[in-house]
ZAZA-641947 format. One record per residue: x, z negated, y negated of N, C-alpha, C in turn; residue in one letter. Coordinates in steps of 0.1 Angstrom, whole numbers, plus 5000, padded with zeros to 4 digits. Example, Ala and Ser with C-alpha at 12.3 -4.5 7.8 and 13.67 -1.06 7.14 Angstrom:
BEGIN
513249225057512349225045513249225033A 512849295022513749295011512949215000S 
% end
This chain:
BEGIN
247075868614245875898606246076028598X 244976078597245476268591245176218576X 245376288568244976308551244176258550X 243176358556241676378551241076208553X 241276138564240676008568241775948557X 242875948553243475838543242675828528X 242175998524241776028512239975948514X 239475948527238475908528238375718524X 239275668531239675538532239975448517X 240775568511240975508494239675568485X 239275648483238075688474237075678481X 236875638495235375598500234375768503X 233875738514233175858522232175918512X 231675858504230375908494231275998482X 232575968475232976048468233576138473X 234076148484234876278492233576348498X 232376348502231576428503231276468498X 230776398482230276468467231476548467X 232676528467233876648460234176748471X 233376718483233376878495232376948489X 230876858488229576958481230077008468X 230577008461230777038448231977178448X 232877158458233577248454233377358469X 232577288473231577468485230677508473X 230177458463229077498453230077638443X 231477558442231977618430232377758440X 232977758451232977858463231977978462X 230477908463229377988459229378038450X 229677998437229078078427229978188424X 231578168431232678268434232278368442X 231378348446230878458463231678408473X 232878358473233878348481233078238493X 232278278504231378258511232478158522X 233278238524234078168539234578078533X 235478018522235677878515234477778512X 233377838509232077778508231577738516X 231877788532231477758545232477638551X 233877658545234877558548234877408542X 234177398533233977318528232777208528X 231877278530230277168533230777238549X 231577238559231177178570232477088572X 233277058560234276938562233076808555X 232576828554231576728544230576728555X 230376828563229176768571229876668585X 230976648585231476548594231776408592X 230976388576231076268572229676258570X 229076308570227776318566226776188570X 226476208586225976078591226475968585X 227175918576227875798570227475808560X 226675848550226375858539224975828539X 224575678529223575668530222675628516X 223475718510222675778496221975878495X 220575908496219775998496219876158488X 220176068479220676178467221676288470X 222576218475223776278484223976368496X 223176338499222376368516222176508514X 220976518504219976608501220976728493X 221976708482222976818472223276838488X 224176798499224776868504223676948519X 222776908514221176978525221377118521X 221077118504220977228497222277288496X 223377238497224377368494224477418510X 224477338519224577358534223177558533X 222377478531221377608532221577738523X 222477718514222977808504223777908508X 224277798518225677888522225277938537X 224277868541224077968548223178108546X 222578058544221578188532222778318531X 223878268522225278338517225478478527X 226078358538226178398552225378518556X 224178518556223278618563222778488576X 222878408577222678298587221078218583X 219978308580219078298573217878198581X 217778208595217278088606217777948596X 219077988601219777808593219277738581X 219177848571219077818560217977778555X 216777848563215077818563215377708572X 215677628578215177528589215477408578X 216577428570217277378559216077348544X 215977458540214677458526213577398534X 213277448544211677388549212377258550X 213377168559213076978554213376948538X 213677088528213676968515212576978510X 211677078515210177088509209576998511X 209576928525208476848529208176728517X 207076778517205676668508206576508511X 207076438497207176278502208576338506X 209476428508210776418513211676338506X 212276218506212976108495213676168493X 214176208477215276238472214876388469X 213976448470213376588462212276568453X 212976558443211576578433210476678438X 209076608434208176708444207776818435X 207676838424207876958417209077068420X 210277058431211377138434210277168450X 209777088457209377088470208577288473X 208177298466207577458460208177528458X 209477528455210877608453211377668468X 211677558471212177518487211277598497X 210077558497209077618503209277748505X 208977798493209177948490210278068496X 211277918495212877988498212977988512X 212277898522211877878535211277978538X 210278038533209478158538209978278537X 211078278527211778398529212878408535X 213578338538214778328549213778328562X 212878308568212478308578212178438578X 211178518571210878668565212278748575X 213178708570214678788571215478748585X 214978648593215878638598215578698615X 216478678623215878778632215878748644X 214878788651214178748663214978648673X 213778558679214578448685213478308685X 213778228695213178088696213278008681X 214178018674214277978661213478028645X 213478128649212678198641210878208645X 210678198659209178168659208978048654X 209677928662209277818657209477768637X 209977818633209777838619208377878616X 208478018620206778058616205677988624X 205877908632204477858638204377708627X 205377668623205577538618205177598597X 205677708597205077738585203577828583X 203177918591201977908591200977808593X 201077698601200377568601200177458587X 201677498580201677398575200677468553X 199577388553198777438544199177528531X 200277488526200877448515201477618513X 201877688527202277828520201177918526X 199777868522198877998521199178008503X 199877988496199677988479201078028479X 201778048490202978118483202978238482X 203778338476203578448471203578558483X 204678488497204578618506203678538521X 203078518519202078398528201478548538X 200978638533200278758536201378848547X 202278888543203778908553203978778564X 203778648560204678568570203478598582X 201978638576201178568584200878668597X 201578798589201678918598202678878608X 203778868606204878818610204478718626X 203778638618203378498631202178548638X 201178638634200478688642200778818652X 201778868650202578948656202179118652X 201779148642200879228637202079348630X 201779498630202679568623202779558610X 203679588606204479588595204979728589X 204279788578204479918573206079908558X 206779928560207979938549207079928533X 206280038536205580008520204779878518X 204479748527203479658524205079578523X 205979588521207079458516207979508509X 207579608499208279668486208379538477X 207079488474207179388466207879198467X 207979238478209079108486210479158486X 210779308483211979318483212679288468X 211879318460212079358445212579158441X 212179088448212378948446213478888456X 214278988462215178888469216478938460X 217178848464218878848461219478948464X 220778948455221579058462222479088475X 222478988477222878948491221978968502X 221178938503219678908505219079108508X 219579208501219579328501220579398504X 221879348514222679408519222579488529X 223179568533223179678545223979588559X 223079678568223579598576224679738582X 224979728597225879798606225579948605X 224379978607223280058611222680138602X 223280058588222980118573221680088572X 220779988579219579918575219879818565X 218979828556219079678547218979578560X 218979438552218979298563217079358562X 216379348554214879378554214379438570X 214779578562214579708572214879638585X 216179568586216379518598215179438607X 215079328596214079248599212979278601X 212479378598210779438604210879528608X 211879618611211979688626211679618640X 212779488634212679438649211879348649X 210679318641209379238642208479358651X 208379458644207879578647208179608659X 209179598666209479638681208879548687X 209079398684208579308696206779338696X 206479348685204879358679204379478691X 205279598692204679708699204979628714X 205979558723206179538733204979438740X 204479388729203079278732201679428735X 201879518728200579638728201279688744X 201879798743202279878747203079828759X 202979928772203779848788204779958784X 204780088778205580158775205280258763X 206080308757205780368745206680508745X 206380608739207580768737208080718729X 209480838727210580818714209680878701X 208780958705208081008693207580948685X 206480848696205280748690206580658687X 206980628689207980518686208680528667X 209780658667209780718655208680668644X 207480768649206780708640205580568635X 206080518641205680408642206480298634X 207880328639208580278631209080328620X 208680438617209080518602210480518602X 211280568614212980598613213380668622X 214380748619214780888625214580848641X 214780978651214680908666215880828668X 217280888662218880838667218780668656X 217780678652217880538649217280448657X 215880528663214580428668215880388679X 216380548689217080458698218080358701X 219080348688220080278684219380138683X 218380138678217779978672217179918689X 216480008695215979968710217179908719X 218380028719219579968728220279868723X 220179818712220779688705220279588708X 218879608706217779458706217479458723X 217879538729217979498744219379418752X 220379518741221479448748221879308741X 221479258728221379158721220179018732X 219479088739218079018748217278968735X 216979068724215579028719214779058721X 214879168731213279218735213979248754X 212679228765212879278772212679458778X 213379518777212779668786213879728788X 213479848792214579988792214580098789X 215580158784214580298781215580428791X 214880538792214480618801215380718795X 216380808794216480918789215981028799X 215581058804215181178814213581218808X 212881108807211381098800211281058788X 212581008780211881008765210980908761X 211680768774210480648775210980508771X 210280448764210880288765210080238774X 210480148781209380088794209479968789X 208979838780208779698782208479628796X 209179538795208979438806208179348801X 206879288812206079158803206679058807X 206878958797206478838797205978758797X 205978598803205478518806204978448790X 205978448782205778448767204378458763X 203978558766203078658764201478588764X 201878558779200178418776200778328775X 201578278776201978138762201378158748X 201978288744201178308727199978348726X 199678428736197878408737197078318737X 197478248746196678068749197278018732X 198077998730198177948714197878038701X 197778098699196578198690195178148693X 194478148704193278148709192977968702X 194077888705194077728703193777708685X 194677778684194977778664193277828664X 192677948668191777988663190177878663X 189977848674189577678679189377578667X 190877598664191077448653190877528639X 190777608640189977648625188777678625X 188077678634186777658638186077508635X 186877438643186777288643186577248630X 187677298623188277228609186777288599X 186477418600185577478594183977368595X 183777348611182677328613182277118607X 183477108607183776998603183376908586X 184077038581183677068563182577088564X 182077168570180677198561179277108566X 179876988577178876868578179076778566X 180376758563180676678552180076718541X 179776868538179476968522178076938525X 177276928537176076998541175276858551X 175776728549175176658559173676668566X 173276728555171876738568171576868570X 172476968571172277088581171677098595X 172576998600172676998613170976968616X 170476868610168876818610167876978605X 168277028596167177128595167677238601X 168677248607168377348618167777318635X 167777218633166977128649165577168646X 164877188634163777158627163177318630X 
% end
């Protein structure tokens, strides 16, 4: 039997979890991120055995903290979005708006991939963040729409300092993050695009536009190739592509529905004096 299961066996699984969440917390507020990481994931292998809500939930939130910490910002929104949920046992529902918020912006930041859509299709659906502060960004974001550097000055001025790190490439994590919204956004328009229109479009040097294109291709977030002889990116389409069309077109439907719906309820005898 190792330590860790003897220490578990005499002080019982619920106080050796609390004393992993607690001292990945103290980790955090050290910055010391990779001890912070070492510790709520020795706690998350006891986890399933814990069946105190309360308990559950501190180590939900330090879990998403640290990933946040990380730059691991998918994780950490998949994380805030289940402590928001409306009726979530063991979140006061006055914190649930906190959470929310903190979900919207790690998703904001995080970068391209099956995890990160399904975030934004599950948070634009869900009512509750049209009243959050960057609801206007996410919505751009999920409708696949461009993104100008000056329309998320004011989403930057609110994040963390971590949260405003540089990345490889000497982009903030931001910059990152809506470049390469911005790239997939153009590969939905465009079968191909120049380095010029490209540049500007994306508002960054050319040796950048092309640094960011050969990354996010050799990373597979975007499909294409680009040309040096012609000065061309060529996109490949996707099958994706009318997937998210037929689902935009569906969402648009059910707001129609939902619309036409309300206003029999506001208006019950519309429907009669327009027959009339």
């Amino acid at each position: 039997m190792c330590i860790r299961d003897r220490i578990k066996d005499k002080v019982g699984v619920s106080t050796l979890v609390e004393a992993y969440v607690a001292i990945s917390d103290y980790y955090l507020d050290a910055q010391n991120n990779a001890d912070a990481y070492s510790y709520i994931a020795k706690a998350a292998k006891f986890i399933d055995e814990i069946d105190d809500i309360a308990i559950v939930c501190k180590y939900k939130y330090c879990y998403a903290q640290v990933h946040d910490a990380n730059l691991k910002f998918g994780q950490a929104a998949s994380l805030y979005y289940e402590l928001s949920q409306k009726g979530s046992v063991g979140v006061p529902e006055e914190e649930t708006k906190a959470f929310l918020e903190k979900a919207v912006i790690c998703t904001i930041l995080a970068p391209p991939g099956t995890q990160r859509s399904r975030l934004l299709t599950m948070l634009y659906k869900d009512d509750r963040t049209r009243i959050t502060p960057h609801f206007n960004l996410l919505e751009k974001m999920y409708l696949e729409r461009l993104i100008k550097m000056e329309e998320v000055k004011k989403f930057e001025e609110e994040l963390k300092p971590h949260q405003k790190g540089k990345t490889l490439e000497d982009y903030t994590v931001l910059q990152r993050a809506v470049h390469e919204h911005n790239v997939l956004a153009l590969s939905k328009i465009y079968t191909n695009i120049s380095f010029d229109q490209l540049t500007k479009l994306l508002q960054v040097s050319p040796d950048k536009a092309e640094l960011l294109m050969a990354s996010m291709i050799g990373e597979g977030k975007v499909k294409a190739h680009i040309s040096q002889a012609d000065e061309f990116v060529y996109f490949e389409a996707e099958k994706e592509m009318i997937q998210r069309f037929n689902e935009l077109i569906s969402n648009l439907c059910e707001g129609v529905n939902q619309l036409i719906q309300e206003t029999s309820q506001k208006y019950p005898n519309l429907e009669a004096i327009a027959k009339s």
